[in-house]
ZAFI-305301 format. One record per residue (C-alpha): x, y, z; residue in three letters; residue number from 1. Coordinates in nm, 2 decimals. Example, Ala and Ser with C-alpha at 12.3 -4.5 7.8 and 13.67 -1.06 7.14 Angstrom:
2
<atom><u>1.23</u><v>-0.45</v><w>0.78</w><residu>ALA</residu><num>1</num></atom>
<atom><u>1.37</u><v>-0.11</v><w>0.71</w><residu>SER</residu><num>2</num></atom>
This chain:
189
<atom><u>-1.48</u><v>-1.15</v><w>-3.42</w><residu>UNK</residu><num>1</num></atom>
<atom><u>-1.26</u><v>-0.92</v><w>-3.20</w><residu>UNK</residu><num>2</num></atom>
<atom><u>-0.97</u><v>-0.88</v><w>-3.40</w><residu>UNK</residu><num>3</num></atom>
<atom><u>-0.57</u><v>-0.96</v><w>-3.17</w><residu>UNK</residu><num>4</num></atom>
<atom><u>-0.52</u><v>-0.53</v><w>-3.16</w><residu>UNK</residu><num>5</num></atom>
<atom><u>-0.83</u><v>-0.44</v><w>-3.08</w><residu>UNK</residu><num>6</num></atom>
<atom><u>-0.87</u><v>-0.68</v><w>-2.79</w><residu>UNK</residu><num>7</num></atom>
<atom><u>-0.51</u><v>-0.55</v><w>-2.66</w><residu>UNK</residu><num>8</num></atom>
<atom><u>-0.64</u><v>-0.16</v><w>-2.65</w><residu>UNK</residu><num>9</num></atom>
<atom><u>-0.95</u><v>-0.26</v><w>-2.44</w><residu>UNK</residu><num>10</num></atom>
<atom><u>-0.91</u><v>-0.23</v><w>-2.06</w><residu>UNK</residu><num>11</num></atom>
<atom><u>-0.95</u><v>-0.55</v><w>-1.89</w><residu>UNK</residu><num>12</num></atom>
<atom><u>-1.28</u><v>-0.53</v><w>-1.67</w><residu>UNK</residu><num>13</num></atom>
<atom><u>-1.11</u><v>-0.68</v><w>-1.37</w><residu>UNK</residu><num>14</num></atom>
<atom><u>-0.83</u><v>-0.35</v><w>-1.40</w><residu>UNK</residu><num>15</num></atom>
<atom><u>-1.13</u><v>-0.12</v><w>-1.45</w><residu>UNK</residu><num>16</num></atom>
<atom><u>-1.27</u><v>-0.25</v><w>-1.12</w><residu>UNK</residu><num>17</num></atom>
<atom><u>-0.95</u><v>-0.17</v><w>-0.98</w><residu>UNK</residu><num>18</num></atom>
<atom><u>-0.90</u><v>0.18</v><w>-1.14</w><residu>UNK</residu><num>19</num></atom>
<atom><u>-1.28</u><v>0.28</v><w>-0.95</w><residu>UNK</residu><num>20</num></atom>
<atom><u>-1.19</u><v>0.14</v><w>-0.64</w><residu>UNK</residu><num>21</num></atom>
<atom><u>-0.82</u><v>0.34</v><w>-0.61</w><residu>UNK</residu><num>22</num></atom>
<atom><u>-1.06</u><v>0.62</v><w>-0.73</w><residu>UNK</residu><num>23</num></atom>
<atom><u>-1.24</u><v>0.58</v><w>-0.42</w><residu>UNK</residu><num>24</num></atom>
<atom><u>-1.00</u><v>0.52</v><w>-0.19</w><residu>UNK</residu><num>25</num></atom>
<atom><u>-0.77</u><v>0.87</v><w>-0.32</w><residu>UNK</residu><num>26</num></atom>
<atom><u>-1.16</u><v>1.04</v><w>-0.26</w><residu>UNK</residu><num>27</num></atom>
<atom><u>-1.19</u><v>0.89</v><w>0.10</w><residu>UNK</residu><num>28</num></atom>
<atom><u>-0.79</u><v>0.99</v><w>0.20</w><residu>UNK</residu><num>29</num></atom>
<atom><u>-0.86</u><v>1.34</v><w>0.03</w><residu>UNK</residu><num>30</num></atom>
<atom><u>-1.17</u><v>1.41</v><w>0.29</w><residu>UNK</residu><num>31</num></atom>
<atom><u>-0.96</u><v>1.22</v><w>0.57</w><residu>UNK</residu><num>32</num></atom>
<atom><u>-0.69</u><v>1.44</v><w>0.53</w><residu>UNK</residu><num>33</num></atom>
<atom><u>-0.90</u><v>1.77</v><w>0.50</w><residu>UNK</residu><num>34</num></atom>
<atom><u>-1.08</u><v>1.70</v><w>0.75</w><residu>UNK</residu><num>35</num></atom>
<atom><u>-0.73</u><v>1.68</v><w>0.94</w><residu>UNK</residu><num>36</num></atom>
<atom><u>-0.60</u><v>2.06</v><w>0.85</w><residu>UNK</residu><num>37</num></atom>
<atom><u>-0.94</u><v>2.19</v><w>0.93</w><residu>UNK</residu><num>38</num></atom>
<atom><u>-0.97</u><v>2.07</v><w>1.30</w><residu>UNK</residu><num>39</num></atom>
<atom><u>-0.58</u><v>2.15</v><w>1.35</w><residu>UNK</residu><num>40</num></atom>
<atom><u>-0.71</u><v>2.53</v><w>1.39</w><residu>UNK</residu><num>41</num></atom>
<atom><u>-0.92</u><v>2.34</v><w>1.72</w><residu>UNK</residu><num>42</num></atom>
<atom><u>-0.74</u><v>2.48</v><w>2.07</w><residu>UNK</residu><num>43</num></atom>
<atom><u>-0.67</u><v>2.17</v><w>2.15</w><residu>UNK</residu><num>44</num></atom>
<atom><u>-0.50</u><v>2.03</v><w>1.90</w><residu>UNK</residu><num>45</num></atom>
<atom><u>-0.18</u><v>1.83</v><w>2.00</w><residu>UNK</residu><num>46</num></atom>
<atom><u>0.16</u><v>1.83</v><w>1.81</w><residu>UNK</residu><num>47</num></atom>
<atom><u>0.43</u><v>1.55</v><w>1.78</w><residu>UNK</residu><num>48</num></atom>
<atom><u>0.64</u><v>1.38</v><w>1.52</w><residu>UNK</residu><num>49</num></atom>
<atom><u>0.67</u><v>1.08</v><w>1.36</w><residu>UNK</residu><num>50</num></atom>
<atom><u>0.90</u><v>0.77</v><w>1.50</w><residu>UNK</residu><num>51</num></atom>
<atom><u>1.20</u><v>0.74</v><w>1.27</w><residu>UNK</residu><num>52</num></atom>
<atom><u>1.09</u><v>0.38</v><w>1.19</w><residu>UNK</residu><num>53</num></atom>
<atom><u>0.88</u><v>0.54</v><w>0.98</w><residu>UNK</residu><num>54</num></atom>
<atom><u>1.13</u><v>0.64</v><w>0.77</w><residu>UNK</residu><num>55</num></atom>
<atom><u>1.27</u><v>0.29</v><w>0.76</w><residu>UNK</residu><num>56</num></atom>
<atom><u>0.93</u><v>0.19</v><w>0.64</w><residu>UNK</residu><num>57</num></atom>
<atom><u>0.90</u><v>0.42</v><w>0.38</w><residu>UNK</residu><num>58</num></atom>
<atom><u>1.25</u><v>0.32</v><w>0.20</w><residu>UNK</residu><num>59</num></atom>
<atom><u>1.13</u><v>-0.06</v><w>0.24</w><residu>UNK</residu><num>60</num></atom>
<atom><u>0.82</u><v>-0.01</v><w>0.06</w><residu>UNK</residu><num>61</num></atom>
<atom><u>0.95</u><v>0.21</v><w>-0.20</w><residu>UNK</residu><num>62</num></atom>
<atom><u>1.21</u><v>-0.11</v><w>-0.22</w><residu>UNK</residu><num>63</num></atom>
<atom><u>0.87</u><v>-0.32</v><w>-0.27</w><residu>UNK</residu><num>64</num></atom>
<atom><u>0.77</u><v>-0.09</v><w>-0.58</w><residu>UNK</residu><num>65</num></atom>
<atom><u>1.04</u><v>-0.14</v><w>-0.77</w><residu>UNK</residu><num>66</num></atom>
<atom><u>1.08</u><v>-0.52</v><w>-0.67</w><residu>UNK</residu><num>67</num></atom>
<atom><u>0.73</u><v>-0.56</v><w>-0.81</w><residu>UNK</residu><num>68</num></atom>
<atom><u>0.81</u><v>-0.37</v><w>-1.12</w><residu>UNK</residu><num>69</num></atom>
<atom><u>1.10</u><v>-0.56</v><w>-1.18</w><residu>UNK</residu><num>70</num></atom>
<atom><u>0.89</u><v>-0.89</v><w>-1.09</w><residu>UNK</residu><num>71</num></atom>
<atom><u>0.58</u><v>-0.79</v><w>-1.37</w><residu>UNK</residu><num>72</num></atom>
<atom><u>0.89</u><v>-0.68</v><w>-1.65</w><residu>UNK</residu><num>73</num></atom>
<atom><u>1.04</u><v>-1.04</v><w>-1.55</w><residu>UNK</residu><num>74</num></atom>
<atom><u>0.67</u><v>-1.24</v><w>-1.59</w><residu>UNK</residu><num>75</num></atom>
<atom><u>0.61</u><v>-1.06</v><w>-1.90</w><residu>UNK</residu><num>76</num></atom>
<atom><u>0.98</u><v>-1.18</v><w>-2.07</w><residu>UNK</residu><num>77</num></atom>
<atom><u>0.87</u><v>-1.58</v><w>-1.93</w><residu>UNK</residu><num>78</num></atom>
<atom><u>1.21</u><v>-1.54</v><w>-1.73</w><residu>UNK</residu><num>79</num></atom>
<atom><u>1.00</u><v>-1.76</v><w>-1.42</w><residu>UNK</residu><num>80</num></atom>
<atom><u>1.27</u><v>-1.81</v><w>-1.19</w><residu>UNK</residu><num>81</num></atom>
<atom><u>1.36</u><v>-1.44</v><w>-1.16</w><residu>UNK</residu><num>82</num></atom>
<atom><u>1.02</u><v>-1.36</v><w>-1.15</w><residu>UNK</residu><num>83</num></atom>
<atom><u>0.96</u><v>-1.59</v><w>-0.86</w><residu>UNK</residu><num>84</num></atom>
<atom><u>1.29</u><v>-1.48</v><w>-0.65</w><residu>UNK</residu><num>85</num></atom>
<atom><u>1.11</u><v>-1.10</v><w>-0.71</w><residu>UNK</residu><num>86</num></atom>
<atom><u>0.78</u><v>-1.18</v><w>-0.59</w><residu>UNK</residu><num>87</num></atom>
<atom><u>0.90</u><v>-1.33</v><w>-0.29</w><residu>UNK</residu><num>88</num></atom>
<atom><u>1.11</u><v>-1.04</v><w>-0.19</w><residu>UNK</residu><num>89</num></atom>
<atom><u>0.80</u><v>-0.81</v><w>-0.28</w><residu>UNK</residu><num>90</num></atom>
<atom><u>0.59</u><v>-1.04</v><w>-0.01</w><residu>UNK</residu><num>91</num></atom>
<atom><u>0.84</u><v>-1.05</v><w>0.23</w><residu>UNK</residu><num>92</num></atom>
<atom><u>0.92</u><v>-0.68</v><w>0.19</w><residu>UNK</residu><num>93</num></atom>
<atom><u>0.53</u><v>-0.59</v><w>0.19</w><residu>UNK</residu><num>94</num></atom>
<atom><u>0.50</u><v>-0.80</v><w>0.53</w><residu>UNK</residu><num>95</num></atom>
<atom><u>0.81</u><v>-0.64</v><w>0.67</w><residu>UNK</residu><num>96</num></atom>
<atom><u>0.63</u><v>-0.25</v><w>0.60</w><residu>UNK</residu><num>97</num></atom>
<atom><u>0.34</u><v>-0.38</v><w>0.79</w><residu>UNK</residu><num>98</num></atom>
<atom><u>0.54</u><v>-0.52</v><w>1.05</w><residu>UNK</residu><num>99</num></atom>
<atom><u>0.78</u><v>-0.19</v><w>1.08</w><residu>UNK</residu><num>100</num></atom>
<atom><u>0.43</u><v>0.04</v><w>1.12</w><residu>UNK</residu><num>101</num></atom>
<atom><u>0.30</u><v>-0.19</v><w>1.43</w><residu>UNK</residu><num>102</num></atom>
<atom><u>0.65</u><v>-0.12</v><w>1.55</w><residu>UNK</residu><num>103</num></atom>
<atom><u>0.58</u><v>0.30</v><w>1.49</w><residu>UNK</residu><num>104</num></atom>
<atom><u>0.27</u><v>0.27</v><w>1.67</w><residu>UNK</residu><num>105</num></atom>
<atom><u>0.39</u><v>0.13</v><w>1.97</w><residu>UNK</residu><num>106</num></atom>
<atom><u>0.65</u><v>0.39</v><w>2.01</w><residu>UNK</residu><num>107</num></atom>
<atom><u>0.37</u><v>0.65</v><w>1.97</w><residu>UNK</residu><num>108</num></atom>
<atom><u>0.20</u><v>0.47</v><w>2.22</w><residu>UNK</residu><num>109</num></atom>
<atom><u>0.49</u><v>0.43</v><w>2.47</w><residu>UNK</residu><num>110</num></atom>
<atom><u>0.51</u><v>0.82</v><w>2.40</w><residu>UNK</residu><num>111</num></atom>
<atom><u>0.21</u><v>0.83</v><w>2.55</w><residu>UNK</residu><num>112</num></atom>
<atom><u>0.03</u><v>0.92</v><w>2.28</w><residu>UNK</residu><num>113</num></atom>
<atom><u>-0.29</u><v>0.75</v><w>2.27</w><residu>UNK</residu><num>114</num></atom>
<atom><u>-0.44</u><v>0.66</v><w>1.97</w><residu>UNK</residu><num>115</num></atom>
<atom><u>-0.76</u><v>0.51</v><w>2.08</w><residu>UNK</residu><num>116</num></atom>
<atom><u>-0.94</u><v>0.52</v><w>2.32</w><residu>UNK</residu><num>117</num></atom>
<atom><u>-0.99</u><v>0.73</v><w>2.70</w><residu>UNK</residu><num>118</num></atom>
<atom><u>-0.76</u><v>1.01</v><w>2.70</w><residu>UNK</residu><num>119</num></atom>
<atom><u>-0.67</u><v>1.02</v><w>2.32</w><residu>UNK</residu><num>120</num></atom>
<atom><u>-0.65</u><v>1.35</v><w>2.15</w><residu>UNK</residu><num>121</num></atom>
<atom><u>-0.81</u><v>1.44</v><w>1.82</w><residu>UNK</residu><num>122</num></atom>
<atom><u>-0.52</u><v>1.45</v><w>1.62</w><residu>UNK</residu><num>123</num></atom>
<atom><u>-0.36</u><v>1.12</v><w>1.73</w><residu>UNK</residu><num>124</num></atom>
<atom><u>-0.74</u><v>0.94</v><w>1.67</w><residu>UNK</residu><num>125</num></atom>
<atom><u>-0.72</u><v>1.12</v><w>1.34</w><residu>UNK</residu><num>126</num></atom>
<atom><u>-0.34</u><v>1.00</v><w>1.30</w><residu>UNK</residu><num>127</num></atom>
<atom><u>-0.51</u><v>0.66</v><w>1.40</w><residu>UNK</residu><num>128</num></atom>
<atom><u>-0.78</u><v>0.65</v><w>1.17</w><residu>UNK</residu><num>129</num></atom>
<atom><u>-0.59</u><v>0.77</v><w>0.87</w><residu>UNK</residu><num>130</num></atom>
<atom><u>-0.27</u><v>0.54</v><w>0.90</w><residu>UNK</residu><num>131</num></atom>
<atom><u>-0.50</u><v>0.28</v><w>1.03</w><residu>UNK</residu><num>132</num></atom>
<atom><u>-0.69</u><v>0.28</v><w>0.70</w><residu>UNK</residu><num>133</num></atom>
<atom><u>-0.40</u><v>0.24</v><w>0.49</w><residu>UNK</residu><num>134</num></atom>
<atom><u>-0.21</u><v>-0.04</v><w>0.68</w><residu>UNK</residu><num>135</num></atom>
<atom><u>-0.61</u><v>-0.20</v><w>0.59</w><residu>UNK</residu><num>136</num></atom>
<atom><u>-0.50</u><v>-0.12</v><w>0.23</w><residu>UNK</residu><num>137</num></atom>
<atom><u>-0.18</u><v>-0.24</v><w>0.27</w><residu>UNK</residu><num>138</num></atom>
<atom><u>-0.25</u><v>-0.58</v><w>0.47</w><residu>UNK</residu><num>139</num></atom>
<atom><u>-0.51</u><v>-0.62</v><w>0.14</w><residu>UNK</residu><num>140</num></atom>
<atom><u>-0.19</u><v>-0.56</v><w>-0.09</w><residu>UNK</residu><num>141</num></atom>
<atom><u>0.02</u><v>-0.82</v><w>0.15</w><residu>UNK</residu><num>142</num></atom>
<atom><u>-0.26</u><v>-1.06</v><w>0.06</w><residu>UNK</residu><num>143</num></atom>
<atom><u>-0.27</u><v>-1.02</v><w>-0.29</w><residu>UNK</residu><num>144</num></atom>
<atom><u>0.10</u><v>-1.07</v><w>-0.26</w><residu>UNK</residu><num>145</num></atom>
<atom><u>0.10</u><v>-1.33</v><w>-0.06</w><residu>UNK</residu><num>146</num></atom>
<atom><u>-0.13</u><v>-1.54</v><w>-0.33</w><residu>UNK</residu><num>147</num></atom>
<atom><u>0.07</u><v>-1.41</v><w>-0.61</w><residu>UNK</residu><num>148</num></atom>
<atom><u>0.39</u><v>-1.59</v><w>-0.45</w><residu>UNK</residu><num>149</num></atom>
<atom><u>0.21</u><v>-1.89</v><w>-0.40</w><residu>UNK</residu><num>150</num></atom>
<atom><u>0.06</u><v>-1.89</v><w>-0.73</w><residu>UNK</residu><num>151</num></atom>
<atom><u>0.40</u><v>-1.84</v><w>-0.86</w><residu>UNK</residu><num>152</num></atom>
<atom><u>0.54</u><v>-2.17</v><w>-0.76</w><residu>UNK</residu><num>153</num></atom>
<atom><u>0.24</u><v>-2.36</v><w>-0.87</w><residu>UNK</residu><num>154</num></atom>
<atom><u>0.38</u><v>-2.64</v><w>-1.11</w><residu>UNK</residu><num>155</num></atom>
<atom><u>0.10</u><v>-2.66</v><w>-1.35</w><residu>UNK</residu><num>156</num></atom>
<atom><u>0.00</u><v>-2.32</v><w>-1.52</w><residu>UNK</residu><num>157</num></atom>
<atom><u>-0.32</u><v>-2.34</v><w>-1.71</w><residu>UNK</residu><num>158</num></atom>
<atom><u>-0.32</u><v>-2.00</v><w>-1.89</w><residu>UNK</residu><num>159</num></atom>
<atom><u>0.05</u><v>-1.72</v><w>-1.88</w><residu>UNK</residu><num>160</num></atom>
<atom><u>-0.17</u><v>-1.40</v><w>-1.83</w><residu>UNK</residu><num>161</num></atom>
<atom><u>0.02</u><v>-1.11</v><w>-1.73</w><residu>UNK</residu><num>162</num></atom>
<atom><u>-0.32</u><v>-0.91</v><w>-1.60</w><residu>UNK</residu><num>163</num></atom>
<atom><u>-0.34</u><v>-1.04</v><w>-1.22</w><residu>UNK</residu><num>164</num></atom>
<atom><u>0.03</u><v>-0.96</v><w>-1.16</w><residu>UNK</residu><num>165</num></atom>
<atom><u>-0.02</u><v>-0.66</v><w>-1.36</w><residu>UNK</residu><num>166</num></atom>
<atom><u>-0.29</u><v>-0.55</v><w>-1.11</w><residu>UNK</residu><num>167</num></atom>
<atom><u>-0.16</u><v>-0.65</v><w>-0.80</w><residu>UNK</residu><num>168</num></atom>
<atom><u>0.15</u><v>-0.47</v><w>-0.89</w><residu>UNK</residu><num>169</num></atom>
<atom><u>-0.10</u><v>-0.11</v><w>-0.98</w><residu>UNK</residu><num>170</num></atom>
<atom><u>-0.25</u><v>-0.15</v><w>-0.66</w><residu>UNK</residu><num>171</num></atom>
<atom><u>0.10</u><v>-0.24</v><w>-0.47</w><residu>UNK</residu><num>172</num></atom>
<atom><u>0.25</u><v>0.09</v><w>-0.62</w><residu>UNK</residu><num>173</num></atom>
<atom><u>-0.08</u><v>0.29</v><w>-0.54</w><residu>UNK</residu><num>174</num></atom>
<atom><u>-0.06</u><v>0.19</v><w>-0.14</w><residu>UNK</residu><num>175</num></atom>
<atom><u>0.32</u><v>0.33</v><w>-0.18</w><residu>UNK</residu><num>176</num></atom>
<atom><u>0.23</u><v>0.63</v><w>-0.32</w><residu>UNK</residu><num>177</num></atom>
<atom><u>-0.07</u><v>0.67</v><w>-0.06</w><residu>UNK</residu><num>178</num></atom>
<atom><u>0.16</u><v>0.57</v><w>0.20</w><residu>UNK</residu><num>179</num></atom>
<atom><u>0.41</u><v>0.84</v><w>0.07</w><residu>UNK</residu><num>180</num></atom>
<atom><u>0.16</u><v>1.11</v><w>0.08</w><residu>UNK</residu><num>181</num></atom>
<atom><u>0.05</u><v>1.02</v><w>0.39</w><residu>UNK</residu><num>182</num></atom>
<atom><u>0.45</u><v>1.02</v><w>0.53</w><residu>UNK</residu><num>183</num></atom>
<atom><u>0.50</u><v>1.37</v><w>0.37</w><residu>UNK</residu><num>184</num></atom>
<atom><u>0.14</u><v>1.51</v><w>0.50</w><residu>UNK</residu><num>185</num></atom>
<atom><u>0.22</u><v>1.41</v><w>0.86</w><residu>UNK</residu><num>186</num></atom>
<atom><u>0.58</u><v>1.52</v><w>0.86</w><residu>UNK</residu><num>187</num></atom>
<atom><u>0.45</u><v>1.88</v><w>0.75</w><residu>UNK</residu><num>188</num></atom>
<atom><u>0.19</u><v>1.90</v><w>0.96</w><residu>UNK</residu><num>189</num></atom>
């Protein structure tokens, strides 16, 4: 029989599971964003900054970090009604960052910069395809979210097991970070 301390020093699978697929993702935005200073050398290579939304983005989901931070710390102490009123802001912060990029992206469009499409440059398909990936990520985290609120107001609780908030909040801070690497990368570049 596994004794109480060695079962806490074991990784949960599920969180290992999570651990190679953030792996996978940093290996994928690595070669996306590689790929991205090698073709800038290219003669036609088009320059522009980024809408200032996007700043207004960036302090909302940093906001949505520590939120969910504060939310796991509150799950973990049983203090359930704080750790409700932080989940929902988390959610509602998380939809409002996905909102807030749609919003960037049509003022690059209305730019006339074209993603997509006829007439689109290779740096704003590659600005596309990059941010376009991680609002995937994110709209994943916004799920997970999204079912964390709702399982947070469910009136029966069958088991108080810290690990699925715990890993929706690792992957909630990893899509921050991405996104903040991403918001750095494209503002020097």
């Amino acid at each position: 029989m596994v004794s109480a301390v060695e079962n806490r020093s074991r990784l949960h699978p599920h969180k290992f599971l999570l651990w190679i697929g953030i792996a996978s993702i940093v290996m994928m935005f690595a070669g996306l964003t590689s790929a991205y200073v090698v073709k800038r050398s290219f003669a036609n290579w088009m320059e522009f900054s980024l809408p200032k939304i996007f700043w207004v983005s960036t302090a909302v989901i940093l906001i949505s970090s520590l939120t969910i931070h504060l939310a796991v710390k509150s799950f973990k102490a049983h203090e359930r009604k704080k750790y409700r009123t932080l989940i929902t802001v988390t959610a509602a912060l998380g939809v409002l960052f996905a909102i807030l990029q749609l919003y960037g992206f049509t003022e690059l469009h209305e730019q006339g910069i074209q993603i997509f499409g006829v007439g689109s440059n290779a740096s704003a398909s590659f600005l596309g395809i990059i941010t376009g990936l991680h609002v995937l990520h994110v709209l994943g985290g916004v799920i997970a979210l999204l079912i964390t609120f709702f399982r947070a107001y469910r009136t029966k609780v069958k088991r108080y097991d810290a690990a699925p908030i715990e890993m929706v909040a690792t992957y909630w801070h990893f899509v921050d970070i991405l996104w903040i690497y991403l918001f750095i990368f494209f503002s020097l570049t």
